[in-house]
N, C-alpha and C positions, 0 to 999 in steps of 0.2 A: 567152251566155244558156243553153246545154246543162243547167247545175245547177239553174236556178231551177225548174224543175217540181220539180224532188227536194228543194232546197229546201221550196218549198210543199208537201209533202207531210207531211215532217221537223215543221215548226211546227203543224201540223193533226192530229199525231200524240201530239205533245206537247203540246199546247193541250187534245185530248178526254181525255186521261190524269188530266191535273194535276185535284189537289184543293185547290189554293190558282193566288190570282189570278196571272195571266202577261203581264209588258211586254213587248213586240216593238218595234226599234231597230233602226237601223243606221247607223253613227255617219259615213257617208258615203264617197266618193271610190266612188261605186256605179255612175256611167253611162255614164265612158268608160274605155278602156284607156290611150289616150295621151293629152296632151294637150300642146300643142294640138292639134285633130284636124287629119289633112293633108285638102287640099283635096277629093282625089278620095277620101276618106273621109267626107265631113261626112253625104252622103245617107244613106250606112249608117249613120255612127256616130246621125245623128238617129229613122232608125226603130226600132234599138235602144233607144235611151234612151228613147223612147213605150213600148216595149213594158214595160222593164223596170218603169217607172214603173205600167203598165196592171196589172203582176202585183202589182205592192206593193199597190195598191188593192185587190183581192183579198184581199191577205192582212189586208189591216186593220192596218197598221204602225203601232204608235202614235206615233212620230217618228223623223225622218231627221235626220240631221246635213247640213253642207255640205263637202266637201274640193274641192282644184283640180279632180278627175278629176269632178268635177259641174259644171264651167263648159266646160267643151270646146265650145260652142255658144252661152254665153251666158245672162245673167240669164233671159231673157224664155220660155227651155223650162223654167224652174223655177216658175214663178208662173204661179196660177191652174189648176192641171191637177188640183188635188185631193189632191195628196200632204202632208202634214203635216210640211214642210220645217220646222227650227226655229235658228234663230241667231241671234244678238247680237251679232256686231261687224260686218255687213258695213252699210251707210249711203248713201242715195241722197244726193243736192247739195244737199240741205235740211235734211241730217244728220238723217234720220228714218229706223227700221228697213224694210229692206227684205223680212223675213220676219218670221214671228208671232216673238217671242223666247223666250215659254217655253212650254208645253204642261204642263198639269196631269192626270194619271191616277188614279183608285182604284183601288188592291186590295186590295180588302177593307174592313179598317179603317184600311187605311196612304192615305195621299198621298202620290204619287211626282210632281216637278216637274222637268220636262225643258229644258235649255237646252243649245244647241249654239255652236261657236265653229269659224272657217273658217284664220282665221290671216293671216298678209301673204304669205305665198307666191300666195294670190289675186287679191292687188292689180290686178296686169298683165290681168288679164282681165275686168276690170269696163269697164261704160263708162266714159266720160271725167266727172270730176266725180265719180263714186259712188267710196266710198274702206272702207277697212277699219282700224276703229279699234283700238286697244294692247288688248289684252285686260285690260293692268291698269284701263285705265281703263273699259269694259263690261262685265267679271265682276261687279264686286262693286255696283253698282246692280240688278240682276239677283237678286243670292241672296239683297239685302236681301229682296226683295219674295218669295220663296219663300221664306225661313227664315220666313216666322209663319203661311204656308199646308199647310208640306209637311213629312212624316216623312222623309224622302226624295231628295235633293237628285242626280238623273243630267249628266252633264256631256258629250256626244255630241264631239269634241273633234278638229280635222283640225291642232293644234299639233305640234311638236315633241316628241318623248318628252320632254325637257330643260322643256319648257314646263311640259307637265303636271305632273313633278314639283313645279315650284315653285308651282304650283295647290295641289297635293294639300299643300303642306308652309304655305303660306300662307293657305289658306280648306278648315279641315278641316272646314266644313260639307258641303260637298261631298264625297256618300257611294261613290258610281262616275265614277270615265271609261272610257267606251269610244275607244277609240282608232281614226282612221281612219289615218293617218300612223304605225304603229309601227313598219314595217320590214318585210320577208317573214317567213314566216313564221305561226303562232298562238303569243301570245304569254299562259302560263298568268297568272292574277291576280293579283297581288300587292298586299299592303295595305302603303300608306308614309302613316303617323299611321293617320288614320279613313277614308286614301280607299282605295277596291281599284281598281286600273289594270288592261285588259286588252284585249287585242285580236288580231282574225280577220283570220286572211289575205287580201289583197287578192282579189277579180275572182272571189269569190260563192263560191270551190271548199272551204268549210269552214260549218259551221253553227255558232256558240259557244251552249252551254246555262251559265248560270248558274244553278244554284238556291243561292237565300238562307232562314235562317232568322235572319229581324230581333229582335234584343234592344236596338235603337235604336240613337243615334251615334255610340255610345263609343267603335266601333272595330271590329277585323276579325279573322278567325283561320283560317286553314284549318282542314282536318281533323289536320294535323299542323306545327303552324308549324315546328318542330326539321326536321320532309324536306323543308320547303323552303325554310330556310336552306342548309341540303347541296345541295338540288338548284340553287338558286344561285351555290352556291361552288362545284359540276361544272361549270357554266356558262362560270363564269369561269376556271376551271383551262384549260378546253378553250380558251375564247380567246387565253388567254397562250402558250399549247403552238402555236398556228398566227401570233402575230405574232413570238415568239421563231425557230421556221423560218425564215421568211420575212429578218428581221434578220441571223439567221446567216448571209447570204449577205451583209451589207455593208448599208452606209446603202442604204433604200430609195428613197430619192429617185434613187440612184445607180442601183440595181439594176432602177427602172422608168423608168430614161431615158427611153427608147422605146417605154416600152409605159403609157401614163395610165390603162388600163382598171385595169392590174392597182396604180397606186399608190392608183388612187380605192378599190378592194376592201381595201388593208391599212389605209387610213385609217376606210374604216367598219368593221373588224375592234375598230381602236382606241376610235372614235365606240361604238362596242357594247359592249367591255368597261367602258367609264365611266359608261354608262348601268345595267349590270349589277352594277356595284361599287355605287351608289346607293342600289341595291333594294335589293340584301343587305344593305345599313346600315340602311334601313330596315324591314328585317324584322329587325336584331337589336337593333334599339328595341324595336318593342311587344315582340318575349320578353323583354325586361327591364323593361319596363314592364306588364305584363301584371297586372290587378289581378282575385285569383278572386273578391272581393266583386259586382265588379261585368263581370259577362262579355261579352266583343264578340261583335258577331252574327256564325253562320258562313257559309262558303259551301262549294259542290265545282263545278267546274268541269271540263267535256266538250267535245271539239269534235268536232265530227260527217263525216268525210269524205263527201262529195255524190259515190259512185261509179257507176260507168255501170251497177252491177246495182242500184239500188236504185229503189226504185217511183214514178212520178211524179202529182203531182197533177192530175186530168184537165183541169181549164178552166184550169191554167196552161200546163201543155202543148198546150194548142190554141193560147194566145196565142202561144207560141215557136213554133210549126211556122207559123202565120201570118207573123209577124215575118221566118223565113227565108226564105218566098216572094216577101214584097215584097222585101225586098232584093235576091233573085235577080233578080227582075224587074227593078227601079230599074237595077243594075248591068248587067243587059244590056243597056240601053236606054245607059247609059255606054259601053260594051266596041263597039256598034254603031257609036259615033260617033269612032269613035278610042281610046278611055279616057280623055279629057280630060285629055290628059297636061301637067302645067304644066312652063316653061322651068325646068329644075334640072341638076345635075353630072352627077346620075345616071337621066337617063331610060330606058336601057335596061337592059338584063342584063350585054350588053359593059358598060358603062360600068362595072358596078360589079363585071367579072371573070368574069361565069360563061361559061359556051365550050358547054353542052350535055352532056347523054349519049353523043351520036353520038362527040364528040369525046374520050372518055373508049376508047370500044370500039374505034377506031383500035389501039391499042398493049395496049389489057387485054380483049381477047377471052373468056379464060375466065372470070373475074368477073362481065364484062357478061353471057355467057350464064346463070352462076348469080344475078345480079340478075335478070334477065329471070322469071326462076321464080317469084319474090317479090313479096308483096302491095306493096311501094314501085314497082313498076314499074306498077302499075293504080292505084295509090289518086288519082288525077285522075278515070281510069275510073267509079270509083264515084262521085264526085259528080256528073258527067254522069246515071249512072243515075238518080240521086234529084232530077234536077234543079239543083242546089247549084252548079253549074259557075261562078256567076256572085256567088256568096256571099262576097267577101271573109275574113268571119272562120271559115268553111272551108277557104278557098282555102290561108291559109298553112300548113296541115300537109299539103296533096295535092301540091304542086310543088317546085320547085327554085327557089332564089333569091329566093326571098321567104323573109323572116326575122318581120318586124316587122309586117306588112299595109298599113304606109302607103308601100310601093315604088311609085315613080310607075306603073311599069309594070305593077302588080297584073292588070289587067285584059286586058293585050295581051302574054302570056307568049307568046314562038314554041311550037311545036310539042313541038321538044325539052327543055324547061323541065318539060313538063305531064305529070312524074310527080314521085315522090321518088325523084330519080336521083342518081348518086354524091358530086356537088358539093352536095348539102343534107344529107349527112354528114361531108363531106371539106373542105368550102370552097371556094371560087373556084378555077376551074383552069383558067382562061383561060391566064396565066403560065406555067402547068406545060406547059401542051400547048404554048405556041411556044417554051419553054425547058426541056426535061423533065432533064437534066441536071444544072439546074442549080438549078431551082426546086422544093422537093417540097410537096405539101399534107400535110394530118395526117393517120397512117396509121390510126390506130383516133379515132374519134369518143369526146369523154371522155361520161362518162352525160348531163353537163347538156343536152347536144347534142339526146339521144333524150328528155328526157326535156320539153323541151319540147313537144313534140305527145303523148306519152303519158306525160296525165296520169292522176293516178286519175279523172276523171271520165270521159276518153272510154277506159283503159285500165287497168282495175283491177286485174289479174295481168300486169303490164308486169314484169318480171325483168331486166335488162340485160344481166348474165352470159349467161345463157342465151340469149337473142332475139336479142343483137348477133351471135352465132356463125352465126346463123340469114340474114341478109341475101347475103352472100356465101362 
């Protein structure tokens, strides 16, 4: 929740600026990080989701879309709270919508009609009986009833990039999707026919600005559609350049035997340049189709990095430092009682390989002493100061061995866990210290490693080169 004051600032910034009307959207997958949520997460992940939910009311959103990472809890935290949820294929047992379906907006002299879609990847998390219908068959009932109300047509949209396109290529009424499922990422706009596709990065750390000047629905154009043809076909150079590496070394099916993380990555390498060959083909339609008689409306698009210097909105900011306190509280009311640890593989630290600090200074004495120097050796330290010690989505950048936040053991780390000590750069070293030999961990940390805790949000002059030299 760190961005969302700065967020609300951003939009209230831009909102008193503008001399033409402004939609506020968020095309979903807004409330949780994982999902499903683990058990001894549900409390936290539920007063988050209030909170976030408390600031969007605030901001006056004029509709939200639905993706999975909004059901992490269930139908029943989305309905009735106030928020202007909007979607059309999900259906209670009486096959009746379960949210409002469209939302209609002025600006100005336009009408903009808002409909969102969730997709079947939601299915599994509805209750029993509520189901999620084909989007071919709830789209297009839907844009009947908007095409003779609206200038306008937003598509809020938690499908497959694959999906979308065949939206955008099959009901070119529909004038935007915003995308909640696009991949990591900010993904700039692109028009394929009359629709413009785009989408922000997941977990709130970007602000996307559109501004449009409408000449209705003929169609779209950047400021230069020739640079971003090219900037497409860079795109895609660069992807062929990192699956052809990867190949050169042998079928990769071969080459990731044993390792599934890295076959699942060349597969979305390939999943992404197909997706990216698409665009480009459809951006060198309308340059050839491109009629001067009759001009498409333009756009320029921004995205806003939410950095830890940038100014926050005051009564959203009091909702977030609220939010951290109940959590702190809730969870130490967890941590007093055990952690409410559930039966799993990996209940402890052993289980899943870490060995401690202590066990690290055994055999690397001078290291551990220049760790000792460094702010990784207190940053636990500092959430105790501020109280936060018991904050879960704090908790995972001040310790050891927690990665993800839903580690059973989040809340009952031992003693030597409760800094960032060497094993939350290196990896598990349980193996290494009863076999040093024989076993080695990774000697330099690659950047994705650091750069998961510094982000630009909490870390806006993070350098890697330089910083990583700095730790030991």
């Amino acid at each position: 929740m760190g961005g969302l004051s700065k967020k609300a600032f951003q939009i209230e910034q831009i909102g008193g600026k503008a001399d033409t009307p402004t939609l506020k959207v968020d095309a979903g997958n807004l409330l949780f990080e994982h999902v499903p949520v683990a058990e001894q997460q549900r409390r936290q992940a539920r007063i988050t989701a209030l909170g976030i939910m408390e600031a969007y009311r605030l901001l006056e959103v004029d509709a939200v879309g639905i993706g999975r990472n909004d059901l992490g809890l269930g139908l029943d935290l989305l309905q009735g709270d106030g928020l202007p949820f909007v979607n059309a294929d999900i259906v209670d047992k009486a096959g009746l919508p379960v949210f409002k379906e469209t939302r209609i907006r002025e600006l100005g002299s336009l009408k903009a009609g808002i409909t969102g879609l969730a997709g079947a990847s939601v299915q599994s998390l509805l209750p029993e009986g509520f189901a999620v219908l084909d989007w071919r068959k709830a789209l297009p009932a839907v844009l009947d009833r908007l095409r003779g109300q609206c200038d306008v047509i937003v598509l809020l949209s938690a499908l497959t990039t694959q999906e979308n396109l065949e939206i955008a290529r099959s009901h070119p009424d529909v004038s935007l999707i915003f995308e909640a499922e696009g991949g990591a990422g900010n993904k700039p706009p692109v028009a394929v026919g009359r629709t413009l596709i785009t989408h922000v990065t997941n977990q709130g750390k970007y602000l996307g600005v559109l501004d449009i000047d409408w000449h209705g629905a003929s169609g779209w154009a950047g400021a230069d559609l020739a640079e971003q043809i090219r900037g497409k076909q860079s795109t895609i150079d660069r992807l062929s350049w990192q699956i052809r590496r990867i190949e050169q070394r042998g079928a990769p099916t071969e080459v990731f035997k044993s390792d599934p993380a890295g076959l699942s990555a060349y597969n979305r390498l390939i999943e992404q340049r197909r997706q990216e060959e698409t665009l480009l083909a459809g951006l060198r339609r309308n340059a050839a189709q491109a009629d001067p008689t009759n001009p498409p409306s333009t756009f320029a698009a921004s995205f806003i990095g939410l950095e830890s210097s940038m100014p926050d909105r005051a009564d959203v900011l009091l909702i977030t430092e609220r939010i951290k306190t109940e959590i702190a509280a809730a969870n130490q009311q967890i941590a007093a009682k055990g952690g409410a640890l559930p039966a799993t593989p990996l209940a402890t630290p052993r289980d899943a390989g870490y060995a401690g600090h202590n066990s690290c200074t055994a055999c690397h004495r001078d290291i551990a002493g220049r760790w000792q120097q460094t702010r990784h050796a207190r940053a636990f330290d500092s959430l105790e100061t501020k109280g936060q010690q018991f904050n879960g989505e704090c908790i995972v950048c001040h310790v050891t061995g927690v990665i993800t936040g839903n580690e059973p053991y989040l809340l009952t780390l031992p003693e030597n866990l409760l800094q960032v000590g060497c094993e939350a750069c290196h990896g598990p070293g349980l193996a290494h210290a009863a076999a040093p030999e024989s076993v080695h961990p990774q000697k330099k940390p690659a950047a994705a490693v650091c750069l998961r805790c510094h982000t630009p949000e909490q870390d806006d002059h993070f350098d890697y080169d330089r910083k990583s030299k700095l730790v030991h």
